[in-house]
C-alpha positions, 0 to 999 in steps of 0.5 A, spaced: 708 311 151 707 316 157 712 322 157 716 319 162 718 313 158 719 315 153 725 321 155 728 315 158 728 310 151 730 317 148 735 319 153 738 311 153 739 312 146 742 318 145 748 315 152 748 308 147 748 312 141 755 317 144 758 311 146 759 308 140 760 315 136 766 317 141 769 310 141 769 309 135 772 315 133 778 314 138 779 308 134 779 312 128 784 317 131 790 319 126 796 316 128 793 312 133 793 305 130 801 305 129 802 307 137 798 301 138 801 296 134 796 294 129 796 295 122 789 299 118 788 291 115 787 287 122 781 293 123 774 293 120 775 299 118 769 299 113 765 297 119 767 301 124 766 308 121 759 306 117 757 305 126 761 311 127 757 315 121 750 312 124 751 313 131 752 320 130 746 320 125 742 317 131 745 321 137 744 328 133 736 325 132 735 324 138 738 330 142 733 334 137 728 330 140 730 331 146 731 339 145 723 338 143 721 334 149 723 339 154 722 345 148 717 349 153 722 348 160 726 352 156 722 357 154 721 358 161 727 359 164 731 363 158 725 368 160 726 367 168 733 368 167 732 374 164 726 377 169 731 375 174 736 379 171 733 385 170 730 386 176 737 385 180 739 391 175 734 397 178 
């Protein structure tokens, strides 16, 4: 799989991945359930934070293997930045 391709496949997930985590952590917001209404027995709890616990896993993976990817870009611009700094100062 080229580079390109698999940056998209990876970044793709990590937006699958966040989604999931947030929505599922909204819904399991303390206190929300009441203000809406809904009782913690009419939910799938169980489910609900087992997608939670996993999605986070997943996302956490995958923006490691994003930082991976992209590793050397960020060398060069720490150094870059630091170069420009330094020069601007004398």
């Amino acid at each position: 799989m080229k580079r390109r391709s698999l940056l998209y496949v990876v970044n793709m997930g990590m937006l699958i991945s966040f989604i999931l985590c947030a929505l599922t952590g909204i819904v399991k917001w303390p206190g929300l359930i009441p203000k809406l209404g809904l009782t913690y027995q009419t939910l799938p709890f169980p489910t609900i934070t087992l997608i939670h616990d996993w999605s986070g896993l997943v996302l956490c993976i995958l923006a490691a293997i994003h930082l991976g990817m992209h590793w050397n870009w960020m060398i060069i611009m720490t150094k870059r930045m630091f170069l420009e700094r330094r020069r601007s100062d004398e």
